[in-house]
ZAFI-217092 format. One record per residue: x, y, z of N, C-alpha, C, O in turn. Coordinates in steps of 0.02 Angstrom, whole numbers, plus 50000, padded with zeros to 5 digits. Layout:
BEGIN
XYZXYZXYZXYZ
...
END
This chain:
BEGIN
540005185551490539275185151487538985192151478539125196251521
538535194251420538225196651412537725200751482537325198051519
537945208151480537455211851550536875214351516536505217651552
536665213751447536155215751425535375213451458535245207651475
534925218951462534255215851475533815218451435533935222751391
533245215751450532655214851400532415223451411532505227351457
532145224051360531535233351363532095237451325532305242651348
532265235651283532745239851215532115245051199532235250951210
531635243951181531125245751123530475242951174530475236951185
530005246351200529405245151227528905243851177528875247051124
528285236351206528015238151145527415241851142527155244351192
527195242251088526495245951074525875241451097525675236651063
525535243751169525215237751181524535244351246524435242751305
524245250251218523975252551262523325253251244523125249751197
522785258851281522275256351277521915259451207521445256751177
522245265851188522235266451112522185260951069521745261051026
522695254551076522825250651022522265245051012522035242150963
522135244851097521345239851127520665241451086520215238151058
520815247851095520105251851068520175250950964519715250450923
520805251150954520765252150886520695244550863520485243850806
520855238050901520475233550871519815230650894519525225850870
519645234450945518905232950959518365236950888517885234350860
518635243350876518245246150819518375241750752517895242050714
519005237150724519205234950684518725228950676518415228150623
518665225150726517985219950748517225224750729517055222850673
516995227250741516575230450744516425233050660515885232850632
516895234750638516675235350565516585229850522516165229250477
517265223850551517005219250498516295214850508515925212650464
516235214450601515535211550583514945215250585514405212250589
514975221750583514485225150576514475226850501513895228150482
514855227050460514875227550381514385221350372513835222850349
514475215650384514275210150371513725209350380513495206150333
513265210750426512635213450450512275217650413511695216250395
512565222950398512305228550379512195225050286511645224450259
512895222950250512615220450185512075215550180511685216050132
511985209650231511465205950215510805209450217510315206350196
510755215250237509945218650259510005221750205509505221550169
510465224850185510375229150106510345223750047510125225549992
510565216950059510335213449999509735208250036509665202350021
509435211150073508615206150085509005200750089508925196850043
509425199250131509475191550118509425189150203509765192450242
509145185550222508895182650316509575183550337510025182050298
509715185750393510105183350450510135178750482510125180950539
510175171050486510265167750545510995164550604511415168650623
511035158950621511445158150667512285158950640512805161550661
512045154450575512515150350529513035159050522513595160350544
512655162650490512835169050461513535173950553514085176550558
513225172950577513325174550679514025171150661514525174050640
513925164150675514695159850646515355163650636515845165850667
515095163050578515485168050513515735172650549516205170650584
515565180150557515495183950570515985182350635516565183550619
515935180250695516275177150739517095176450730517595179950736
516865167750707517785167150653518095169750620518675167950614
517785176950571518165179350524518625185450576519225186450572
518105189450626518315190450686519155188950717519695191650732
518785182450713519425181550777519945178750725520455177950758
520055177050672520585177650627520975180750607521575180150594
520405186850601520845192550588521205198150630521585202650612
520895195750714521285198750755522145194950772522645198150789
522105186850760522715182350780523155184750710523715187250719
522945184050651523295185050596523695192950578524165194150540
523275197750622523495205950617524055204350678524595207150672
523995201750713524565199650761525245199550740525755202750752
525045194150698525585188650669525995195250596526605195550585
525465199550561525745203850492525895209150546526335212750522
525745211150601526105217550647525815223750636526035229450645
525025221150604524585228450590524665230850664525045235650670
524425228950715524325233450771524905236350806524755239350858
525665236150787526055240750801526065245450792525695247250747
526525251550829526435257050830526475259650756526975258150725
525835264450717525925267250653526115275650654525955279650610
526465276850709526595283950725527385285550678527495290950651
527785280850676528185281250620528075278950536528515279250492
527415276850528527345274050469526875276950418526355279150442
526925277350356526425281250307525675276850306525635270750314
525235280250297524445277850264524595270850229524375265550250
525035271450166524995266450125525195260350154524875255250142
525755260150196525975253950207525595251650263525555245550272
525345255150298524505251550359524325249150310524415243050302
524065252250268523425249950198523625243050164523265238350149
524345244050156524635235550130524715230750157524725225250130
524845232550246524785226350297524115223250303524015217250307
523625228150304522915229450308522785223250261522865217450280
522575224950197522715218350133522915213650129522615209850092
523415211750157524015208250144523535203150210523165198750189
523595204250280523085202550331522115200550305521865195450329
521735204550263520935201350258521215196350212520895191050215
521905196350152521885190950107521885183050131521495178750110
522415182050184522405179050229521765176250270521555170450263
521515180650312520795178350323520305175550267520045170050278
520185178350216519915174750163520075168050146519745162850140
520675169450139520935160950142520955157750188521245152650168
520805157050257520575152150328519975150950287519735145750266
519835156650281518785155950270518785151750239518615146250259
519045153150162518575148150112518745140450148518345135850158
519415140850164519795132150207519495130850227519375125750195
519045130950278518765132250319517875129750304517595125950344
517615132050255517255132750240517185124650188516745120350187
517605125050164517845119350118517965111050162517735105750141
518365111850222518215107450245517855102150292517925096450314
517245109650295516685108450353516125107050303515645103850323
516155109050246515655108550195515085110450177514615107350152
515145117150193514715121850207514725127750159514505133350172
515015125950100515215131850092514245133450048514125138250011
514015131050058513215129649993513025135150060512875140950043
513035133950118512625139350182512805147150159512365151050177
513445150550118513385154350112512875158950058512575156650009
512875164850078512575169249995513015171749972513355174950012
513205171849911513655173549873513725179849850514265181449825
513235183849854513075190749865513365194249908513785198649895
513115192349973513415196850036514195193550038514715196950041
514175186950035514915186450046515485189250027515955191150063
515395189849919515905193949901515685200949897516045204349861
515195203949923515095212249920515375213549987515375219649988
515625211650043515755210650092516765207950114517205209150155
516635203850051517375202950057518115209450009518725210350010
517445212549972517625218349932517695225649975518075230449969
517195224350017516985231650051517495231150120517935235350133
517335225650156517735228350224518445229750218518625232950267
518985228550171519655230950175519565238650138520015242650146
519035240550100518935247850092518735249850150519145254250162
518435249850188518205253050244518345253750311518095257650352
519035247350322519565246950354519925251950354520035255450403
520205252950281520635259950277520475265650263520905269950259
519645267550249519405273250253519615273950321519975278850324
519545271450374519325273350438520025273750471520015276550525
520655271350448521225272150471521575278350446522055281350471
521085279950370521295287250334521055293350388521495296850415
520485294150400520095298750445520375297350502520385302750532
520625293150537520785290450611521735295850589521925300350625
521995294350548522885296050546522475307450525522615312050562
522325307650505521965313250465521825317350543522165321850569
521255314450567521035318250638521825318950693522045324450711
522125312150713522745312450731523285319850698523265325750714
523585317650666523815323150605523545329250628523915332050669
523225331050619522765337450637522895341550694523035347550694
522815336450757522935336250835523685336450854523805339050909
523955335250836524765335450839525035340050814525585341250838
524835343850768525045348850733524825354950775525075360550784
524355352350792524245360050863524465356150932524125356850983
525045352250931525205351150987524835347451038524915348951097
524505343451022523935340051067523955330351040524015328550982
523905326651089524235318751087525045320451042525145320250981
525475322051093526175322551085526515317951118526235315351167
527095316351102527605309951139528075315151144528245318851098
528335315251222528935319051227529615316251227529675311051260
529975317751208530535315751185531315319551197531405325351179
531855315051231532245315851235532705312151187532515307051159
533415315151176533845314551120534655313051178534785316751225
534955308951164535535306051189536015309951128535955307151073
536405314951128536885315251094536775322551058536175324151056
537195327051031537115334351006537425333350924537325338550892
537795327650883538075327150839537945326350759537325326350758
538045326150724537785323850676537195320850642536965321750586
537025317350687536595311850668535815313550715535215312250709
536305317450767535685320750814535095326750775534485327750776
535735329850740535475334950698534985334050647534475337250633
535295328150616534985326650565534085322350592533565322750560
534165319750636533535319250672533035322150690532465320350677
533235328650733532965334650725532695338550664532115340650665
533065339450614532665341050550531995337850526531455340350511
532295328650531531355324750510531135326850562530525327650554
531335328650629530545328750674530025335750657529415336650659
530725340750638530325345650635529935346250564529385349050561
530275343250501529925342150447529175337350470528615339650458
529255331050500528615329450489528485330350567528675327250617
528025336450555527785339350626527075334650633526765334050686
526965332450594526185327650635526295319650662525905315050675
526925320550662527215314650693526825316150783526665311350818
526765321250798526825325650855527455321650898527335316750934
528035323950893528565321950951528635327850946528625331550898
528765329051030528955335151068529775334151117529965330651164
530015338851078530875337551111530725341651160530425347051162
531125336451219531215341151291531735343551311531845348251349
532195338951274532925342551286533675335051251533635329751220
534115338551274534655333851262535075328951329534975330051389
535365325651311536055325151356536515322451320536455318951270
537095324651353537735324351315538515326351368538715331551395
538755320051364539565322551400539985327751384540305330851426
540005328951320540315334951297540145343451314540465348351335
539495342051292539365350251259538895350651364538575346351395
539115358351383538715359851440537985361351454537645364151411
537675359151522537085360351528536995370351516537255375651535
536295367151458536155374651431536325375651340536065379051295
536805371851342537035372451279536295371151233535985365951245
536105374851193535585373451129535925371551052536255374951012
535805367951051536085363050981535735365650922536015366550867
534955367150936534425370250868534235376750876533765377250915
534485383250848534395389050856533685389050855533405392350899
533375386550818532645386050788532145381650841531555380750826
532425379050901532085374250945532295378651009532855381251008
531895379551063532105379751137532315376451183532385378751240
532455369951164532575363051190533455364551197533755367751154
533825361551261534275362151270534645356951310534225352751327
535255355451333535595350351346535495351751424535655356851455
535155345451451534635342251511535365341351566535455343751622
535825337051523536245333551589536875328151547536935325751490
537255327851614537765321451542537305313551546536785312551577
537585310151516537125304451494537065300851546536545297651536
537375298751615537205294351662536535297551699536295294951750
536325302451672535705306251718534975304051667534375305451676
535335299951608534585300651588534135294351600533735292651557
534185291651648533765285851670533465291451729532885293551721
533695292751763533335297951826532795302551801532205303451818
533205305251751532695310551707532115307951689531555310451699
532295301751657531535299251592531315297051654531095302751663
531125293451717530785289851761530455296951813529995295651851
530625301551812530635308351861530015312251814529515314851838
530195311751739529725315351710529325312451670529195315951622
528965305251670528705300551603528925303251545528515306151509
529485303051529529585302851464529465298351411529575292451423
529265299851358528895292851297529475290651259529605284651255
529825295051230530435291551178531105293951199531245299351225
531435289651186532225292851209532495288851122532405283451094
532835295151107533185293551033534065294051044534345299351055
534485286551036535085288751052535585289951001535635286050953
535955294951007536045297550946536865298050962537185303050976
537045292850958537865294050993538615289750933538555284150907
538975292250930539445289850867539455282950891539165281350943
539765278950856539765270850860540455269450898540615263650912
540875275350914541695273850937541485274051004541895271751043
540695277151040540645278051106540265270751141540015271051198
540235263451096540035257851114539945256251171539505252351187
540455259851223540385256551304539635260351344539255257651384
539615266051320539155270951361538475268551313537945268651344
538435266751249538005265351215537535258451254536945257051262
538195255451271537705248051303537705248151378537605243051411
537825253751404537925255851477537235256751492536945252451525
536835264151462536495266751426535795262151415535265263751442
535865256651374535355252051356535615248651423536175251351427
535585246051457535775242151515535205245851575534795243051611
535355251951568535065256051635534225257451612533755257851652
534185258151538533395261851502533085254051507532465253751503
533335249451513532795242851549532485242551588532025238651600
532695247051614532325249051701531795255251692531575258751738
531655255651626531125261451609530815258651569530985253551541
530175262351558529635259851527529465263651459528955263451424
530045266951453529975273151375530205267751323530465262251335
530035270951256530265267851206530855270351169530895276051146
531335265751164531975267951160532195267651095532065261751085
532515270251027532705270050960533565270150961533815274850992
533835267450942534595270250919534625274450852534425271550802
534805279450848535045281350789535645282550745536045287250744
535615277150709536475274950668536645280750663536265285650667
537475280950648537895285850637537985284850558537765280050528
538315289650532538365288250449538705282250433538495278250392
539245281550466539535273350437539115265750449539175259950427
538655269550499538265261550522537675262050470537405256750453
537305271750429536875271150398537125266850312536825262550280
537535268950304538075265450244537915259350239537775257450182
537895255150286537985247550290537365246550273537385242350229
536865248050283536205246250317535525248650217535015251550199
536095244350191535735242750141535065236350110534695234850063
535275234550171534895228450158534745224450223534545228550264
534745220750240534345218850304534825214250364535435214050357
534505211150417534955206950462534565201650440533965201350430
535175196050431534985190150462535385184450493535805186550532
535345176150485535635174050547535985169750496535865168150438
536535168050544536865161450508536865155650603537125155750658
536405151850564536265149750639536035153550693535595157750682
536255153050751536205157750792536605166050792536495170250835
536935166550753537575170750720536955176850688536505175950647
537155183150728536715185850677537085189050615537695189750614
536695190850570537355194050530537045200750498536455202450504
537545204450462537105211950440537195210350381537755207950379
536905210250319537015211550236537295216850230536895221550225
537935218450227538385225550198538125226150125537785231150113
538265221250069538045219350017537565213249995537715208549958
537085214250021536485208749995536045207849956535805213149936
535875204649940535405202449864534795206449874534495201149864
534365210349882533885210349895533295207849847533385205549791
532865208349871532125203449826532275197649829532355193749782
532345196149912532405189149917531635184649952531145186949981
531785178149936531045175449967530385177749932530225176649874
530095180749973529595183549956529265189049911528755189649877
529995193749937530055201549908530095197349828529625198249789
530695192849809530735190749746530115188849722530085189849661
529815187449735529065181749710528655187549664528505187849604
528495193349741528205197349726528165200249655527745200349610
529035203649670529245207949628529225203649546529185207349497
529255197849537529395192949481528605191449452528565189449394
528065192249488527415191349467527225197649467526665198049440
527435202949486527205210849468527625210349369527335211749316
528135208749377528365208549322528215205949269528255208849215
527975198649280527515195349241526825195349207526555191949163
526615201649253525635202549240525765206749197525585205949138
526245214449227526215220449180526435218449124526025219249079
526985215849106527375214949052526575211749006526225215148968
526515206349021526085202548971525525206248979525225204648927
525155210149007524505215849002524885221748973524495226548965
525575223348951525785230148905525855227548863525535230548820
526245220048823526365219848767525415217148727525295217148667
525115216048762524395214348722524465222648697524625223848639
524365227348739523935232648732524495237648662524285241448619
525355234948679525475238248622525845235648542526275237748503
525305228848548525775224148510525515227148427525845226248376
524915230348432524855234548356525555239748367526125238048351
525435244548388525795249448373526775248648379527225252548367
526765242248400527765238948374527635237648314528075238248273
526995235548296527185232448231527005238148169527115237548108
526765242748198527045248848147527545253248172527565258748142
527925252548213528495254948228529015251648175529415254648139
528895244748182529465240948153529235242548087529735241348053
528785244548048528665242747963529065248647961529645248447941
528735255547986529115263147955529795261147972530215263847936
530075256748021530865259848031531285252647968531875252447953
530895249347951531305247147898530755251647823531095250847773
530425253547814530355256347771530755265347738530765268347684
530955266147794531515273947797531905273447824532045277747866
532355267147813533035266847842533375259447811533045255247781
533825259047820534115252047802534525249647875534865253547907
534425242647893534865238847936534195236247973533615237647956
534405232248028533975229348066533285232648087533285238648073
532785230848112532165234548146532645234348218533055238548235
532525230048242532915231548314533735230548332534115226348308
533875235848384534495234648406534865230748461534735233748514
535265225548473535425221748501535855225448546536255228848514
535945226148631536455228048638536685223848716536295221848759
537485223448716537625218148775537625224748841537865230448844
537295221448879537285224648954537475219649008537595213549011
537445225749058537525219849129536775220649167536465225549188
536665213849167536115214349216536105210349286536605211749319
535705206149314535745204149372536485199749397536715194649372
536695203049442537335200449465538085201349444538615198349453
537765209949393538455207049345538465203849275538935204349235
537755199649262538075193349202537745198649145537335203049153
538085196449089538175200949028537205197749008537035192249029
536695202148967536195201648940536185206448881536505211548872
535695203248838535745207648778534885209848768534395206448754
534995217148784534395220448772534165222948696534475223548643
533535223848716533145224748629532985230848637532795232848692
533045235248582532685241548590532695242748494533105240348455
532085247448477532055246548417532525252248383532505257748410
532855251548335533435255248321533285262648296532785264648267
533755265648312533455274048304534145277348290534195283348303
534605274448268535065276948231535495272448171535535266348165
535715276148141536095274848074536675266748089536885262448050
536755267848157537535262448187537235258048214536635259148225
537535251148235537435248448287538035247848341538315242448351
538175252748369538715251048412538655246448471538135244948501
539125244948479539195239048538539915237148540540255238648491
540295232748610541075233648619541185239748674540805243548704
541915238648671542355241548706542005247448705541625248248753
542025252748655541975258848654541485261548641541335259648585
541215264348654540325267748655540265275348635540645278348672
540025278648603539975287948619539205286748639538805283748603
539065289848706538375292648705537915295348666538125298848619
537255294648675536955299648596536835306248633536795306148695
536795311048602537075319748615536555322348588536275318748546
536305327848600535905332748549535995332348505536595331148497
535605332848443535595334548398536335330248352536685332248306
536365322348399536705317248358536465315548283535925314048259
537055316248258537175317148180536915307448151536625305548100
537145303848206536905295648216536015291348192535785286348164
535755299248236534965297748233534765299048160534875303348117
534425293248166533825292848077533245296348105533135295448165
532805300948064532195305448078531795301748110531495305448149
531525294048120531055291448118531595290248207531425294048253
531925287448215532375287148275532405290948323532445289248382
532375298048294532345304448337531715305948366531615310048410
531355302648342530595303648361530545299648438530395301648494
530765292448407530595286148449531255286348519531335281648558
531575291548521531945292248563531775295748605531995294648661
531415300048598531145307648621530515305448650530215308848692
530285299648627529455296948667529615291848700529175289948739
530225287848699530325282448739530165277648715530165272748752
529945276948644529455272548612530165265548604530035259548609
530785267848592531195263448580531325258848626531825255248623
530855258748678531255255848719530545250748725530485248348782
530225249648696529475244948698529775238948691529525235348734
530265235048651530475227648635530605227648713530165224548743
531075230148752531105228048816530405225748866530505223048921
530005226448853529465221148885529535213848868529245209548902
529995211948804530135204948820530625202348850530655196548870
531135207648856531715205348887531485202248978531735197549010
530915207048998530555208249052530375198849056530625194049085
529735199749003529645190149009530225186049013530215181449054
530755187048978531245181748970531665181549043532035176849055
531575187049090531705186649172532525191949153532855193849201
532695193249095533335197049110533155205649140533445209349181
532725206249110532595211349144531885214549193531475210049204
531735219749216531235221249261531015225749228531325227549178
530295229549251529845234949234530145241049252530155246349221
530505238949333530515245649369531245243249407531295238549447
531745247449387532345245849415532945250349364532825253649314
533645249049398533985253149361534065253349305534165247849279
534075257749272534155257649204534895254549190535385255249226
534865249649110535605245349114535975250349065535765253549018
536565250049091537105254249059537505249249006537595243249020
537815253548922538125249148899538925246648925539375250748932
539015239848939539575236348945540435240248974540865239349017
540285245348911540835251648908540765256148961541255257248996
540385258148969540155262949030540225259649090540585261649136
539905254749090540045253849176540815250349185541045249049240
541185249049122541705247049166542225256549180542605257549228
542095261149130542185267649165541815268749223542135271649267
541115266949241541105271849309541045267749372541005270049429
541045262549357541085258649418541895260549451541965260349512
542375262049413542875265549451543095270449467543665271649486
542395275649456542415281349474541995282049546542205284849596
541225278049536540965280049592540825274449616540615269749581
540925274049680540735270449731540095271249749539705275949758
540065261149755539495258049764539215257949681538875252849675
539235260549635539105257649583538895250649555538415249549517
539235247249574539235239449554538495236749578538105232949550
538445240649646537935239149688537115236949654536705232849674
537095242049592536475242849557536495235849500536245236349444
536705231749516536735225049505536445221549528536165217149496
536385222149597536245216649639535385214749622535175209249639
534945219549589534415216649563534385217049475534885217949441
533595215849444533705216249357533525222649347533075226149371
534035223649298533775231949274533555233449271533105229749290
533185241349248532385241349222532195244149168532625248049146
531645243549132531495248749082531405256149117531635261449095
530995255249179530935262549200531405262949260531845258649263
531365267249306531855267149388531515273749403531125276849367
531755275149467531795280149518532175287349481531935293049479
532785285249453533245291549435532925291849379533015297749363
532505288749324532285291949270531535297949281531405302949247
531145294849344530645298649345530815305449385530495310749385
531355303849415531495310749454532135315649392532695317349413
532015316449355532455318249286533045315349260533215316249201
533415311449308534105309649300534165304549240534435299049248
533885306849174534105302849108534325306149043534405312149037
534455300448980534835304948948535515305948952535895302648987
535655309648923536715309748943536795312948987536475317449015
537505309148998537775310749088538535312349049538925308249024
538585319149052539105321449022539615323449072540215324649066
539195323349124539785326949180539795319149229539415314549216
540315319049283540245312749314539665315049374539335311149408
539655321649377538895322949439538575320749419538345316949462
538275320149364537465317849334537455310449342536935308149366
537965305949327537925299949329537955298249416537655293349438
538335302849460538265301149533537645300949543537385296249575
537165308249507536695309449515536115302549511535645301749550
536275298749459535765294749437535885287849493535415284949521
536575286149499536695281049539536355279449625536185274549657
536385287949637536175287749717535485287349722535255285249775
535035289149669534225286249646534235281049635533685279449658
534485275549612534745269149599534665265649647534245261249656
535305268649699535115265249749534865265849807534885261349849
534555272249815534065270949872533135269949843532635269949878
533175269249768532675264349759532815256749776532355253549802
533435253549763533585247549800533535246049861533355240249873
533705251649932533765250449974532835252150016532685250250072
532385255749971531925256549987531265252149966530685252549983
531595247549920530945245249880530325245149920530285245049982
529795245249870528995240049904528595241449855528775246349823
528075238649837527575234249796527315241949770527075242349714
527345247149805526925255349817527385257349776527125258949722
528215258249775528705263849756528585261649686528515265849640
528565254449675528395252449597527895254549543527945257349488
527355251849586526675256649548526825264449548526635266949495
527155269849597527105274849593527625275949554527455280349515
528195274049543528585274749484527985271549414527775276649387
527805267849393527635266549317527115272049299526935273549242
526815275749380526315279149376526475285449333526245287749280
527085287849387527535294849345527815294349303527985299549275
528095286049268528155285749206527885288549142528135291649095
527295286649155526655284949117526345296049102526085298949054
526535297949155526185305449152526775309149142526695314249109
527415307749163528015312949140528685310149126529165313949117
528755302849123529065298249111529515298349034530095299749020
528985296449000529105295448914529505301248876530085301248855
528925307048872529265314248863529765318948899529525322948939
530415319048889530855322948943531355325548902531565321648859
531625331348905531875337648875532515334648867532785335748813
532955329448926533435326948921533325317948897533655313048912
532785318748860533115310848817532985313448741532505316848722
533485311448704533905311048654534265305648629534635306348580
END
């Protein structure tokens, strides 16, 4: 039988968090107020209602999306997307709501949608200035969480670096503990913080001194003291983190879930599943069909000059691997003399002898790669994802580098992560291709709805033009 008890992770539940949805109330029905007087339109009971229910919807439903957890580890944007993701929701009770009480004729249509426009802007203005003033205060050391660290190793270290990189986190290290290394020992030349005690002392410690976070930072071979450890910090009221070791960060590509009661870890899992898929498959669907309107003149003078100064096809056919592995044949409009495809491939090179003038152009702007917005509709491929390698290539480097295969597990892309951060073009050495793979995949292991748009964004401004495509 299991000696585990409950208080792993304390939650975020103080009077900060009270106050931040009492102001959250307060804007939306005071927004609501405030627009009907700027559009002359009466206030009465009916309007009070409203105002009321949309209220208390959006406090049960921020519940339920986990806006009011702690955002001391989390960026602006992704509050901002729970934020959204939460009034869309409320909107939709409303209109329900509204629809089946039959009322919806009581509203003004004015204040309603200037109102249903404005309060998620003004939500996150005020969470911008609210993280901004925070930020500020922490950086001179003021609303700090003090913090103790279980462990001096690897992983401890590497912890220490983000804290001290993102200093407006405000965590304040108080010290260590550790069985090994002696009291006194300093682990960060660059920190004054030093090793407190061995690890059975740190329940005495954190309860003796309110300590806020305890981070445990201990190899995965030390399992017994690890759940010894969590056994005893139940009996405290700090908030407790584990921090994986490299072989447990390895795994941790993709998410937990259950088989029954069974929990299980995804070593290798599909990601863009459920929902994430939906998402990601109707982001794919809007852009694609809102780019090919906007560049369906200029393919079709792509395609006249490249059969008018050249002979062979307008476009080139070529077999790839895309989702899962299964072979797809991408379009791109042809920009050299060959059509290779098969076993054997040569990369195109500087100043390839292969390229037709009109080719060299359309290689160098990215322009060749415009037919792939249909491959996009036809579902083989994505907007934003790894770039697909020919056939030949990946069966060379998938047995060179590990985890390779991995960049399968979703659809390729026209753009990715490793193209906007330079990694395109020929990979002449096997670094450059490691290079491109490990962007690969910790765009896989990081996705969200944000990394996408901000990739097509840097596409779009330093994307197309790059010194290394050829």
């Amino acid at each position: 039988m299991s000696t585990h008890k409950g208080g792993l992770i304390s939650p975020y539940n103080n009077l900060f968090s009270s106050v931040f949805r009492g102001v959250d109330a307060l804007i939306i029905g005071g927004l609501f107020w405030l627009i009907s007087i700027l559009l002359h339109v009466e206030w009465h009971e009916f309007f009070t209602a409203v105002a009321f229910f949309s209220i208390l919807s959006y406090v049960i439903i921020a519940e339920v999306t986990g806006l009011y957890n702690s955002w001391r580890f989390t960026y602006v944007h992704q509050e901002v997307w729970q934020l959204l993701i939460t009034w869309l929701h409320v909107i939709f009770v409303m209109l329900v709501a509204a629809y089946a009480m039959k009322v919806s004729s009581l509203y003004s249509r004015r204040v309603l949608i200037s109102w249903m426009v404005l309060t998620p802007i003004v939500l996150s203005l005020f969470r911008f200035i609210l993280r901004k003033s925070l930020h500020a205060l922490r950086k001179k050391e003021r609303n700090t969480k003090s913090v103790i660290i279980v462990g001096v190793g690897e992983q401890a270290q590497h912890l220490v670096a983000e804290i001290r990189r993102l200093n407006w986190l405000g965590l304040r290290i108080v010290g260590y503990f550790d069985d090994i290394r002696e009291v006194g020992y300093q682990p960060d030349a660059r920190s004054s913080a030093v090793v407190i005690g061995k690890i059975d002392k740190v329940l005495d410690y954190v309860n003796q001194h309110s300590i806020d976070m305890i981070f445990m930072a201990l190899p995965t071979d030390q399992g017994r003291e690890i759940q010894s450890l969590i056994n005893q910090l139940s009996d405290s009221t700090a908030q407790t983190y584990m921090v994986p070791d490299l072989f447990v960060s390895s795994l941790l590509h993709t998410r937990w879930g259950y088989l029954g009661s069974i929990p299980l870890l995804g070593v290798h899992d599909r990601p863009f599943t459920h929902t994430d898929g939906i998402v990601k498959r109707l982001e794919d669907m809007i852009f694609a069909s809102v780019i090919l309107v906007l560049i369906a003149v200029p393919m079709l003078m792509i395609a006249i000059i490249i059969k008018l100064t050249s002979s062979g096809p307008v476009l080139f056919k070529q077999t790839r691997y895309g989702l899962s592995g299964n072979k797809i044949t991408v379009w791109k409009f042809r920009s050299m003399s060959v059509c290779e495809d098969g076993d054997t491939i040569k990369q195109v090179q500087k100043n390839d002898d292969r390229m037709t003038a009109v080719g060299r152009f359309l290689r160098k702007t990215s322009l060749d790669e415009l037919p792939q917005f249909i491959n996009v509709l036809q579902g083989h491929m994505s907007i934003v994802g790894p770039r697909p390698h020919a056939v030949a290539h990946n069966e060379l480097y998938r047995q060179q580098i590990s985890g390779y295969m991995l960049r399968h597990t979703v659809r390729p892309g026209i753009t990715g992560w490793a193209q906007v951060n330079g990694w395109r073009g020929e990979t002449d050495t096997l670094d450059k291709m490691e290079q491109r793979i490990d962007h690969d995949l910790w765009y896989i292991k990081n996705w969200s709805l944000w990394l996408d748009v901000k990739i097509i964004a840097l596409t779009i401004f330093r994307g197309f033009v790059n010194e290394r495509a050829y």
